[in-house]
Structure formats: structure tokens, C-alpha cells
C-alpha positions in Angstrom: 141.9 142.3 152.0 138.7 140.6 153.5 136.0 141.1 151.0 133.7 142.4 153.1 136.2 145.4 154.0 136.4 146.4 150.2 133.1 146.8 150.2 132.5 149.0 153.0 135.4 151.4 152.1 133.8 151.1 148.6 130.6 151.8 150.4 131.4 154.6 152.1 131.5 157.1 148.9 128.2 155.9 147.8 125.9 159.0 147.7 123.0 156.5 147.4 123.8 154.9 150.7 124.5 158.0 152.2 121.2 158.8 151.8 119.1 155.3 153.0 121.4 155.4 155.8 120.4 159.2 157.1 116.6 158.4 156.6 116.8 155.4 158.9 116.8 155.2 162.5 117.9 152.0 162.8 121.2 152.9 161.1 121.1 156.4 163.4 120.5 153.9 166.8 123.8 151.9 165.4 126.0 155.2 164.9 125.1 155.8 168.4 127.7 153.2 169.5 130.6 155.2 167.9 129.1 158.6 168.7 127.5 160.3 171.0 125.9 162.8 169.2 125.8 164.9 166.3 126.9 168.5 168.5 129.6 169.4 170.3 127.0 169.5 173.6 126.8 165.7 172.9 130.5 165.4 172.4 131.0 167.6 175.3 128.9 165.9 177.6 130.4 162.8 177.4 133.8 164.1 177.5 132.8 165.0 181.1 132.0 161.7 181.8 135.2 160.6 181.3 137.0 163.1 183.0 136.0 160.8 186.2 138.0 157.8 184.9 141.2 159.2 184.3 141.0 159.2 180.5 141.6 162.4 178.0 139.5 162.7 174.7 140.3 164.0 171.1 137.2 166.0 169.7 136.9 166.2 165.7 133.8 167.7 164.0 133.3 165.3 161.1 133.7 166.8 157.7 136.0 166.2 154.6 136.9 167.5 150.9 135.0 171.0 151.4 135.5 172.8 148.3 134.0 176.1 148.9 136.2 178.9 150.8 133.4 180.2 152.9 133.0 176.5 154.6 136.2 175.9 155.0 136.6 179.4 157.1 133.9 178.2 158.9 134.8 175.0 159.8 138.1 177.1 161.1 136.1 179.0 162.9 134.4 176.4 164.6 137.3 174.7 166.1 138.9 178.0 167.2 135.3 178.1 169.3 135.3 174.2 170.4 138.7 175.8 172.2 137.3 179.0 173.3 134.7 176.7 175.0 137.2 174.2 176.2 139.6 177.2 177.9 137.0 177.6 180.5 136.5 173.6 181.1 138.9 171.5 183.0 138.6 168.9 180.8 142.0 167.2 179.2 141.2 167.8 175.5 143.0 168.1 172.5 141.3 168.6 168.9 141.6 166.8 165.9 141.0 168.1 162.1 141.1 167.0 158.6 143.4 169.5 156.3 140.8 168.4 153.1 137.8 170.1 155.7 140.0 173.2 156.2 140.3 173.8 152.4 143.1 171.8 151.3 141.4 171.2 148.0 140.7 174.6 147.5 144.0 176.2 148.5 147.0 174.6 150.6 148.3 178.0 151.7 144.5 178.5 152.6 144.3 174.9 154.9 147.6 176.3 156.2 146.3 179.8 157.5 143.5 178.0 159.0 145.8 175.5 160.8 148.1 178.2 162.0 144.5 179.9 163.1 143.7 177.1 165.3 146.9 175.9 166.4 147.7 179.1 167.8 144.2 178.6 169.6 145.2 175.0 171.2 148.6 177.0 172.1 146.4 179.1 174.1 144.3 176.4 175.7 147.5 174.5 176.9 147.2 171.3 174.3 148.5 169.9 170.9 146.7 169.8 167.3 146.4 167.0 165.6 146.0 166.7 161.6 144.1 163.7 160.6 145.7 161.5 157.5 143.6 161.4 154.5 143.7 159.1 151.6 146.8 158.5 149.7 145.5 161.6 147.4 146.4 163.4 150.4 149.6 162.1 152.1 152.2 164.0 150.9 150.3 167.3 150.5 149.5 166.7 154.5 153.1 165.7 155.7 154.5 168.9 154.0 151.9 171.1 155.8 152.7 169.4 158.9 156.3 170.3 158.2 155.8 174.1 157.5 154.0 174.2 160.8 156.9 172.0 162.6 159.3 175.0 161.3 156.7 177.8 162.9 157.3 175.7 166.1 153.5 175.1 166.0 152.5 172.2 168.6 151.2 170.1 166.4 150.9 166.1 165.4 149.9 163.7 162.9 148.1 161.1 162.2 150.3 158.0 160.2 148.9 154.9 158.8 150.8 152.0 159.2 149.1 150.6 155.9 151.2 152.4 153.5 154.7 151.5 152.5 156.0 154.8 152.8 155.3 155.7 156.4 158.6 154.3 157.2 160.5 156.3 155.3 158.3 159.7 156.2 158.4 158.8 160.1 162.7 158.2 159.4 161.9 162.1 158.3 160.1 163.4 160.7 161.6 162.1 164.0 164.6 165.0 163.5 161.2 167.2 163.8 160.9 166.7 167.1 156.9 164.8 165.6 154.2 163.8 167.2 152.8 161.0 165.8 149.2 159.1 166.5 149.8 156.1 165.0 146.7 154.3 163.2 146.4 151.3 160.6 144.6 153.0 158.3 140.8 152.9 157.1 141.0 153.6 153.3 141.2 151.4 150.0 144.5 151.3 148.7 145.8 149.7 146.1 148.5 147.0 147.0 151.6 149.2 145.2 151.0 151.4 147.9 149.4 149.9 150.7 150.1 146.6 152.7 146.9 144.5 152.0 147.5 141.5 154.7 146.2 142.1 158.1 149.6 140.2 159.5 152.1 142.5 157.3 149.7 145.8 158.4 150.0 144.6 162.0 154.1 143.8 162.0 154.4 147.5 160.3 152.1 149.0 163.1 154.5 147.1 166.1 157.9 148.4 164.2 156.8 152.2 163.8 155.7 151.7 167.1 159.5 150.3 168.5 160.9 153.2 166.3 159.3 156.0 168.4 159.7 154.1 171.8 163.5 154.2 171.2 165.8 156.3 173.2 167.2 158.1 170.1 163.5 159.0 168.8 162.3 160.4 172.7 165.8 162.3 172.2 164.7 163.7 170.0 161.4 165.3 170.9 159.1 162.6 169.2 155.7 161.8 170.7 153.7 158.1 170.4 150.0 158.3 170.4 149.0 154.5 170.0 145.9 154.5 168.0 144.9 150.8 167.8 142.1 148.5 169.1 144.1 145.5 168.6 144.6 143.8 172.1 147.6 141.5 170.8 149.3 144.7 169.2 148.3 146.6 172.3 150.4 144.2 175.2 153.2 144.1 172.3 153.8 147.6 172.9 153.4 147.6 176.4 156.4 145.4 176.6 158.9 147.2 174.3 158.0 150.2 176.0 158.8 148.7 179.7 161.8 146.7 177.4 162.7 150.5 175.9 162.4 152.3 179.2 160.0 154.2 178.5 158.2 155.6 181.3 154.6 154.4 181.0 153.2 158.5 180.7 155.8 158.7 178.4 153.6 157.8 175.5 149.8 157.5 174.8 147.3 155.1 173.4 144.2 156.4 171.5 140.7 154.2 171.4 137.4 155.2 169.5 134.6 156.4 171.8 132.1 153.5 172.2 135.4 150.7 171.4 136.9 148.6 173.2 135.8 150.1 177.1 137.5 147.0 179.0 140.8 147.8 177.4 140.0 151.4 178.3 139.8 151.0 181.8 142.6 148.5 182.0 145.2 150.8 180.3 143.9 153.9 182.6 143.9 151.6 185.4 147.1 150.2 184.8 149.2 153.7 185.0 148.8 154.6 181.0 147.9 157.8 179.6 144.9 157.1 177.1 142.4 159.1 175.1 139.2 158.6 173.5 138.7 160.2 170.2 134.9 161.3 170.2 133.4 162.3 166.6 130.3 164.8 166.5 128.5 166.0 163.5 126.1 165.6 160.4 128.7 163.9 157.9 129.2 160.7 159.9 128.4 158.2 157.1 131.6 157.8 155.7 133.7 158.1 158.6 130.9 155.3 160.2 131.6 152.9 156.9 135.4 152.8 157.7 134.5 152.3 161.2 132.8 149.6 160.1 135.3 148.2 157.6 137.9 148.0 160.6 135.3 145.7 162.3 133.6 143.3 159.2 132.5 140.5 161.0 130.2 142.5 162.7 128.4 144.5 160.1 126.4 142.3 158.0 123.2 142.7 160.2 123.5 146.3 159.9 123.9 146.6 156.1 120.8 144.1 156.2 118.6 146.6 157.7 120.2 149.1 156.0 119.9 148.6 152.6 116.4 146.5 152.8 115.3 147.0 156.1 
């Protein structure tokens, strides 16, 4: 793993940093790039924008590990009213959430109630939930929530990281499912027993989960591909086992961070591909910004100057 990445994942639970990096507007001026705001308005607002270009979005409220039932409803509540508010937009959104923000560490049949809450919501509005992937802490907790709503026919996907060693073996599991699964490489530190720690052995498992739900016998199935990669090598790769597959090219998706990658953007939309951009709003940004940040270490070392010193 590059150095530099360890640090910033490390980083990223550092309650001291949290706070320097709040107080400066430096560091606020760089979040910018990756967000467009801390409310939904902003999120919003920019999701409009889009609209005019052909490209989707997926909205997530950043937030993880609440502990207290009363936040947890109310993040629950939140995102049932981020779809009330949606219903009466034309906008082609879908809404992303974090089962540890729901109340996972409080209760799993509690995070399950609220999921059910809101997926019955994104029912209403026409569009699939997604469940974000957590840390390793979290995977299999998360994969057998996201089966229990699978069995409720709930229209729901989830988030996979190519990263671990595992998500062979739980995507082998869930194709039967009918899943739909945005595929990611992963932003967390894992230790090498359960996580691929090369960028070329993360990349290869990324391209061969990818081939597995482009097949015919995975689409038979019901499986959905949401391709949720920056990586403009990786990005072609699919493109031509997809065309190689037959797969039609709406008959899959690729997924890009708001503020990421905005040539690619327009050449996928451009091109005939369905593509979302997956806008984050709120007030707990800092960690979620550190692993942004980690993905990306060559460019960071000015802004952890001004950061921690500046």
C-alpha cells in the first residue's frame, strides 16, 4: 500500500484532525471539489444541473457509527424526506445509505426496520436503494441485511469492494438473488489477510467481478452492474467485455464522484452509457473526504500542508 494512503485512512479517525480541518477554510474551499454543499438544497441544486447532460445522481447524507436510537430514526427519517422531496422532481435519483448511520451498531433488527422504512419510500418514488459497504467490522453484518431485504423483494443494492478477498465468493452468493451490485475498490485500511494490498491485484479483482456480472448467466439471472471506478484503464476494459459479452450498453451503469473525473463523465454519457454521479451533502464530511483523498495520494500533500500547519 502507498504510504501516503495509510496515512490518510489512518487520518481519517483522528478526532484531532477532524477538528483543525472544520475550523479552516482552506480545507472547506478543498471539500468543495468533492461536494457541493453541506444540505440537501446544495445537493439538490446541482443534481439539476446534471439533469441537462444526460447523467443520474446518487444522494447520501454523510454520517456513520451513530449509536444513539433517536439519531438513527432520524437519519431514517431524513431520507424517507430527501424522497418525499424527490417524488415531486423529475430528477433521475436514487439514494444511498450507510446501515452503521441507520443504527446497525445499536440494533441490526433496528437498521433493518429503517431500511425496509426507506426502501419502501424509493419503491414509491420509482428507484433502487443502495446500502453502502462499511469496513470489514461490517461486511458480513451488511450482506445478511441485504439478504433479508432481497427475500422481502425489497429493490435494493449494494455496495462491494473489490479490495477484499471474499467478495468473490459473497458475489458467487448473491448473483442467485437476483443483486444489484455497485462495484467499488474500496477506501478503508485493511489488513493484507483480508484485503488485497497491490493496486495491480485490487485492479485485476475489480475487472473479474466486473466480467462476472456482465455474463449472460449473471443478467439471467436478475443481477445489476453499477461500475463505481475512476480508473480510465479499468473503465475501457469493461467497456469491451461488455460489447465482447453483449451486453447492451444501458444494460449496466458506471458510477463517478461528483467533482471526479468530468471528461470521462461526458464521454461515457456521450457515448450511449448510463452514468451517475454520487453527490455527498452534510456536516460529517471529514472522514469520508480523507478516503477520498487516500484514493488520490499524489495529490494531497499540499492540502495536508495547509491543513495541519497552515
Amino acid at each position: 500500500m502507498n504510504p501516503m494512503r495509510g496515512l490518510l485512512l489512518a487520518g481519517a479517525q483522528s478526532a484531532w484532525l477532524r477538528r483543525q480541518a472544520t475550523q479552516r477554510a482552506f480545507v472547506r474551499r478543498a471539500v468543495s471539489r468533492f461536494m457541493p454543499g453541506e444540505s440537501l438544497d446544495d445537493a439538490l441544486r446541482v443534481s439539476e444541473t446534471l439533469r441537462a447532460s444526460g447523467r443520474g445522481v446518487i444522494l447520501t447524507n454523510l454520517g456513520e457509527n451513530v449509536v444513539e436510537r433517536a439519531e438513527a430514526d432520524a437519519v431514517a427519517r431524513h431520507y424517507c424526506e430527501v424522497l418525499d422531496r424527490l417524488q415531486g422532481m423529475t430528477l433521475d435519483a436514487e439514494v444511498s445509505v450507510k446501515l452503521t448511520q441507520l443504527g446497525l451498531d445499536v440494533s441490526p433488527d433496528i437498521a433493518y426496520q429503517h431500511l425496509q422504512c426507506i426502501a419502501a419510500r424509493a419503491r414509491q418514488h420509482g428507484s433502487r436503494l443502495w446500502i453502502d459497504m462499511e469496513s470489514t467490522a461490517y461486511t458480513e453484518a451488511t450482506l445478511q441485511l441485504y439478504r433479508r431485504a432481497r427475500a422481502a423483494d425489497l429493490s435494493v443494492g449494494v455496495a462491494l469492494q473489490a479490495y477484499l478477498r471474499r467478495t468473490r465468493a459473497d458475489l458467487e452468493s448473491l448473483i442467485p438473488l437476483g443483486c444489484a451490485v455497485r462495484l467499488v475498490k474500496g477506501a478503508y485500511d485493511e489488513p493484507a489477510d483480508l484485503a488485497f494490498r497491490d493496486k495491480a491485484e485490487v485492479d485485476e479483482s475489480f475487472f473479474q467481478l466486473a466480467n462476472r456480472l456482465l455474463d449472460a448467466r449473471a443478467r439471467e439471472a436478475g443481477a445489476w452492474l453499477t461500475v463505481g471506478t475512476h480508473d480510465a484503464r479499468l473503465v475501457r476494459r469493461i467497456e469491451e467485455t461488455a460489447a465482447t459479452a453483449g451486453c447492451p450498453k444501458d444494460g449496466f451503469e458506471f458510477a463517478m464522484l461528483y467533482g471526479i473525473g468530468r471528461p470521462e463523465q461526458v464521454r461515457l454519457t456521450r457515448a450511449g452509457y448510463r452514468l451517475r454521479v454520487l453527490i455527498s451533502y452534510g456536516a460529517y464530511w471529514f472522514p469520508w473526504y480523507m478516503r477520498r483523498l487516500a484514493e488520490r495520494p499524489a495529490n494531497v500533500l499540499f492540502v495536508l500542508k495547509h491543513m495541519v500547519g497552515g
